[in-house]
N, C-alpha and C positions, 0 to 999 in steps of 0.2 A: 504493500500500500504506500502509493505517496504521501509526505507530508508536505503540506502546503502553509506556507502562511498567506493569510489576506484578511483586508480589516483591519488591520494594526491601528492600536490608537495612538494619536501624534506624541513625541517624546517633546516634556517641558522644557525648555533654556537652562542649561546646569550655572551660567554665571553671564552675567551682565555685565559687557567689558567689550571695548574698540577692539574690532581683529585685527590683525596684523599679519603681515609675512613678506618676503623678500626672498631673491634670486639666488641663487647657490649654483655650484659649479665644483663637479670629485673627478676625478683620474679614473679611468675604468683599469680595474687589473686584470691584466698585467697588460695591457697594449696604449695604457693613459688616454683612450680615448674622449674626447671632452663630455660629459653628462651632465646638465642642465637641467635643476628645478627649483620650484618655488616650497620653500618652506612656511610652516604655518605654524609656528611658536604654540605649546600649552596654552590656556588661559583658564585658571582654575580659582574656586572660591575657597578664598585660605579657610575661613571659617569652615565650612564644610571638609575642607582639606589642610589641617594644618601645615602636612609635611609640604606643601606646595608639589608643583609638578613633578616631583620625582616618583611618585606614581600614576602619572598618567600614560597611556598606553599610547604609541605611535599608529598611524596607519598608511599607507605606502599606496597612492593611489595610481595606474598605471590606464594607459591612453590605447584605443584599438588602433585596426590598422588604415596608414596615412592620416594617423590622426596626430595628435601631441597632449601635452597638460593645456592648453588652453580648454582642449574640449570639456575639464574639471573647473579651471580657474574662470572659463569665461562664460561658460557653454551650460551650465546644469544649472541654470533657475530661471524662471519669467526675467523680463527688463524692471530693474529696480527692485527686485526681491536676492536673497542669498543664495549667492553658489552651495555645491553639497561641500567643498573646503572648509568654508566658512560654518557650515552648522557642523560639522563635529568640530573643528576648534572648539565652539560656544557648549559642548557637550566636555570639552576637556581635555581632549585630542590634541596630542603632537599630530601634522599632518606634513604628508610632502607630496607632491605631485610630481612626476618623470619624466621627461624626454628621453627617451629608449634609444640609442643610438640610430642615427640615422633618420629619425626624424625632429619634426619644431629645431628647435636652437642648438638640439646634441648632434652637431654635424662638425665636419672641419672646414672651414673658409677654401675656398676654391676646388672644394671637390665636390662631386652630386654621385657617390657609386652609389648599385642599386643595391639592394639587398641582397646577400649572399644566403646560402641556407644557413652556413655556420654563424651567422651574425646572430642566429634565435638564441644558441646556447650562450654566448658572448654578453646577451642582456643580460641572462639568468646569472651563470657564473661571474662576471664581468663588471655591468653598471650596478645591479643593483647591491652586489657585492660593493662596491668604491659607495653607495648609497648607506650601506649598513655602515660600513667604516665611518661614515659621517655621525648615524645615529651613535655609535657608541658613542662620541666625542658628546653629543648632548645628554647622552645618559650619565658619563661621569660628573658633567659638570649638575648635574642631579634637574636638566631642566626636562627630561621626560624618563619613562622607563622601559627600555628596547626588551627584556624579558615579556611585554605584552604588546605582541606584534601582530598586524593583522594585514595582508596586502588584497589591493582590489583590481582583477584583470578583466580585459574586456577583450573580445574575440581574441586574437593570436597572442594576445598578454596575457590570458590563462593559464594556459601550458607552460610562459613563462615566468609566471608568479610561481605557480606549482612546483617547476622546476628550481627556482631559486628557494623553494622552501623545505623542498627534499636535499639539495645541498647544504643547508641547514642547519640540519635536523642530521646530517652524515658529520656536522663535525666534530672532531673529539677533543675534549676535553685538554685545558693547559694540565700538563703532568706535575704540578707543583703541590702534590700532597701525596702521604705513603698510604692514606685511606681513601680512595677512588669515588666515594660517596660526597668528598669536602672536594674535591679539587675544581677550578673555576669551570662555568663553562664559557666555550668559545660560540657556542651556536644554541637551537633548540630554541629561540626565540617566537619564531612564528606560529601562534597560536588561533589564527582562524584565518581561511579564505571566503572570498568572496569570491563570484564567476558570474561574467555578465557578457549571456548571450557569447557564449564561450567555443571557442576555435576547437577540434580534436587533436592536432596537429602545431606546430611551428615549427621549420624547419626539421632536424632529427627529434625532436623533442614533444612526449605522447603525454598530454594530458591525463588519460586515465591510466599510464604506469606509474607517474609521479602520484597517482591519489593511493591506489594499489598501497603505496610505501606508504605514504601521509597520516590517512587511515588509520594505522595499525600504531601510529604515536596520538591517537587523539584527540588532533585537531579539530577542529568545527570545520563547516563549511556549507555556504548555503550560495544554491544554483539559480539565478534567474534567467529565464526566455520567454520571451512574447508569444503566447500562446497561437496568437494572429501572423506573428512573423514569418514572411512568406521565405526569408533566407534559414530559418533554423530547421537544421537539421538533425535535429534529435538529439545532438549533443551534449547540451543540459542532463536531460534521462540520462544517459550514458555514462554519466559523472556523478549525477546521483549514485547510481546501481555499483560505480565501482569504488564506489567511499562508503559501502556497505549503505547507504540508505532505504530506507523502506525496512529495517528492521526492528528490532526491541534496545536492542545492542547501541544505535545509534539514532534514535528518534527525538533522543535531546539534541545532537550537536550535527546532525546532516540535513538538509532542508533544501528542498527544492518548491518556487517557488515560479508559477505560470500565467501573471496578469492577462487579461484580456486585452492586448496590447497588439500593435503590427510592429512597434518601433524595437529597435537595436543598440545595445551598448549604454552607452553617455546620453543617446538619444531620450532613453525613457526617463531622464529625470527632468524636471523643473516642468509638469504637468500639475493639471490646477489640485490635483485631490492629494501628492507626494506620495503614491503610494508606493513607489520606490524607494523614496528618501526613508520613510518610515518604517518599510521595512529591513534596509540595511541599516539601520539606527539603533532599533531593535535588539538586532543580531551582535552588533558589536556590544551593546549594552549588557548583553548575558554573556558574551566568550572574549571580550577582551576588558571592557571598564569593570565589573564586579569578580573578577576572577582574582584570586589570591597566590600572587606573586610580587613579595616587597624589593624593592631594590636593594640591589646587595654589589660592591663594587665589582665592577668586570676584570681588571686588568690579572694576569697573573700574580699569585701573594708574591714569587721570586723580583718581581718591577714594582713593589708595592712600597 
């Protein structure tokens, strides 16, 4: 049986407060290719939060294809209402949005190459890797907390959120303790996907083998396609089914989700009822803001 949400009732303002963000710029490893995004600073209610942002979870927002972050930062709300950026900041959200090599601004000056196939796995392993390397930098400095991670892909950026969360999730541990239970970790951060109207495929890189692995650590994940969508190709299902969905096993934390919609991706948001917005608001609500993971310093204790 599928689970579905729909209906969702709209989430309140967590804090009342100017959003804010600015342009950022990481080195892709190992080829430093230039990647480009806008960051969106915590903004939390100390009251409510004493510790300030050092518990708030990040979320890594990623753009389909020919597309860029503007289709986030500029693209997902009516004229004169809020981007989906901008409502999870106000929800308490570290946020970033990505120019994926190769497309918007993460390009190199005087070149246009097309897309290669190997360029899929190079976002995965690659940018969003030089992107996490950013995240840690704001986690030490305690303004957000990269242990509760959440990334959101859309068509051919599925497989590549997937991908870059099963790299992850593979990496071991700093050796700096003789009890293997204390020593830091280096990865394991990503704790919920999102898939919007979601690709099978990116170059070598298969969506439902990276769930296959993802799965079996935990994670959440809830699938959206336009029920109406004359491009979906059952994909969604198929992501569902291989994140164990529709069972007893995973009917809290795997969810697929089938508006009455024809639109795609980035598309379906900033419609007048948000049932998009609200329901991935939601979702993050149960598997990254209220999930119990305190910040605890990343670096190895041996650099400490």
């Amino acid at each position: 049986m599928l689970v579905v949400w729909m209906g969702l009732a709209c989430l309140g303002t967590t804090v009342q407060a100017e959003p804010t963000f600015r342009a950022e710029t990481v080195s892709a490893v190992p080829d430093k290719f230039p990647i480009r995004f806008t960051y969106y600073p915590a903004i939390v209610d100390k009251e409510k939060n004493p510790n300030g942002p050092a518990e708030s979870g990040v979320i890594i927002l990623l753009h389909g294809d020919k597309g860029s972050r503007n289709n986030w930062d500029k693209e997902t709300a009516p004229a004169g209402q809020k981007t989906f950026p901008t409502l999870l900041q106000e929800q308490g959200y570290a946020v970033i949005s990505v120019d994926l090599r190769k497309h918007g601004q993460s390009v190199i000056e005087g070149q246009q190459d097309a897309l290669q196939t190997d360029d899929y796995l190079k976002m995965a392993a690659g940018d969003l890797k030089a992107v996490k390397d950013f995240i840690q930098v704001e986690h030490q400095a305690k303004n957000l907390n990269m242990g509760k991670m959440a990334v959101v892909g859309v068509g051919f950026s599925a497989p590549v959120a997937a991908a870059f969360s099963q790299f992850d999730w593979e990496q071991k541990p700093y050796d700096d303790s003789p009890v293997a239970a204390q020593r830091t970790p280096r990865g394991q951060d990503v704790k919920a996907l999102v898939m919007l109207s979601p690709d099978a495929t990116a170059g070598r890189l298969s969506l439902n083998r990276s769930l296959v692995f993802l799965t079996k650590q935990n994670l959440a994940f809830l699938m959206i396609a336009g029920k109406l969508d004359p491009a979906d190709k059952g994909t969604a299902k198929a992501a569902f089914k291989a994140s164990g969905g529709g069972t007893k096993k995973t009917e809290n934390r795997v969810y697929l989700f089938e508006p009455e919609m024809k639109y795609r991706g980035t598309d379906m948001f900033g419609k007048t009822n948000q049932t998009i917005e609200n329901t991935v608001l939601k979702f993050l609500e149960l598997h990254i803001k209220n999930i119990n993971v305190p910040w605890v310093d990343r670096r190895s204790r041996l650099d400490r």
